[in-house]
C-alpha positions as CSV (number, residue, x, y, z in Angstrom):
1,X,-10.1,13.4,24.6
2,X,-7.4,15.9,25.4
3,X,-6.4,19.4,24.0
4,X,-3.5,17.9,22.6
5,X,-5.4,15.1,20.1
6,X,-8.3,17.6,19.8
7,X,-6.0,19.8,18.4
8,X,-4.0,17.5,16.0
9,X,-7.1,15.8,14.6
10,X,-8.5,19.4,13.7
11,X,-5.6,20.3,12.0
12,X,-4.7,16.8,10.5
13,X,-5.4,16.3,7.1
14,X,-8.8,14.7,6.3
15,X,-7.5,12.6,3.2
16,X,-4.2,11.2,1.9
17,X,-2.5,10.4,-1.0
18,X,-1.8,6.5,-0.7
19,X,0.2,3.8,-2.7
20,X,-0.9,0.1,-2.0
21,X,1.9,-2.3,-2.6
22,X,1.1,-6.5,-2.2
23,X,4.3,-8.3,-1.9
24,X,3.5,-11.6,-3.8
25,X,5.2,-13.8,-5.7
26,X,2.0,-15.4,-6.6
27,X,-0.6,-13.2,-7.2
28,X,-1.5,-11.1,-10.2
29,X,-3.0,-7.5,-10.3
30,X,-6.2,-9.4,-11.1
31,X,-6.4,-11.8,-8.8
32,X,-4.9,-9.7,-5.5
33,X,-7.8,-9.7,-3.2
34,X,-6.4,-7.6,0.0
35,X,-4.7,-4.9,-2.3
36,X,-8.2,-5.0,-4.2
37,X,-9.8,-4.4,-0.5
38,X,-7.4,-2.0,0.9
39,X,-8.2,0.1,-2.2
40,X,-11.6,0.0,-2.1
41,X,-11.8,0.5,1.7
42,X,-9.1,3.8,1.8
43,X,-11.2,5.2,-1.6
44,X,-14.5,4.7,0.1
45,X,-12.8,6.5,3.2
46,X,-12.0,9.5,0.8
47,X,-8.3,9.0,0.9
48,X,-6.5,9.3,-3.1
49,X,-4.7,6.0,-4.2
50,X,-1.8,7.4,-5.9
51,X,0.0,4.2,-7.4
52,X,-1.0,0.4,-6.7
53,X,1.9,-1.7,-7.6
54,X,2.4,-5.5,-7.4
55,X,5.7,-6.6,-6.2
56,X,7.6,-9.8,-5.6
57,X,8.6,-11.0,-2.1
58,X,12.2,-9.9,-3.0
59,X,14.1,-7.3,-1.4
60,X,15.9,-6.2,-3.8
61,X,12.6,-5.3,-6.2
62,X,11.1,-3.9,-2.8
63,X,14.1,-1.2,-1.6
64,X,13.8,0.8,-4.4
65,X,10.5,1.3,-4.6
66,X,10.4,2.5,-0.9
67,X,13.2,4.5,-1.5
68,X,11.3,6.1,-4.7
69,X,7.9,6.6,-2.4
70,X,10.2,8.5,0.2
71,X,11.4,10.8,-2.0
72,X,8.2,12.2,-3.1
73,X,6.5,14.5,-0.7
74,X,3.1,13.9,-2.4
75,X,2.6,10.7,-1.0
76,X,1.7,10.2,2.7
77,X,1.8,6.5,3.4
78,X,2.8,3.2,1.8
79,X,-0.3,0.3,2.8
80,X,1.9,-3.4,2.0
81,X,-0.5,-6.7,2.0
C-alpha cells in the first residue's frame, strides 16, 4: 500500500451517516428486501442510517430528494437499490 492511501485511510472517517433510498414502484417498506439488506449490512459495519426512504421510479419524486440529501452536510452518501 502506498503513503498516499496509508495516509487517507488513517485519517478517513471510520463510520458514515447514510440514507438508503430503493426506487420501486412496486415494493413497500415492508416487503423491500435489498434496502432491508443494505441497512442491515452498513449498520452491522458501524456506519449510522440516517433516513431510509422508499421512492417511485419517477424522476421527478427522485430530484428533489437528491437535491435535499446534498444540501445537508450531515449526510455522507446516498446507497439507491
Amino acid at each position: 500500500m502506498s503513503d498516499a492511501v496509508a495516509q487517507h485511510r488513517s485519517s478517513a472517517s471510520k463510520s458514515l451517516n447514510l440514507v438508503v433510498m430503493t426506487v420501486s414502484d412496486t415494493r413497500t417498506l415492508e416487503d423491500d428486501r435489498s434496502g432491508a439488506r443494505i441497512l442491515e449490512l452498513a449498520e452491522r459495519a458501524g456506519h449510522r442510517i440516517v433516513e431510509r426512504h422508499l421512492v417511485r421510479d419517477e424522476p421527478d419524486q427522485m430530484r428533489p430528494l437528491f437535491q435535499g440529501f446534498a444540501a445537508r452536510p450531515e449526510i455522507d452518501a446516498v446507497l439507491v437499490t
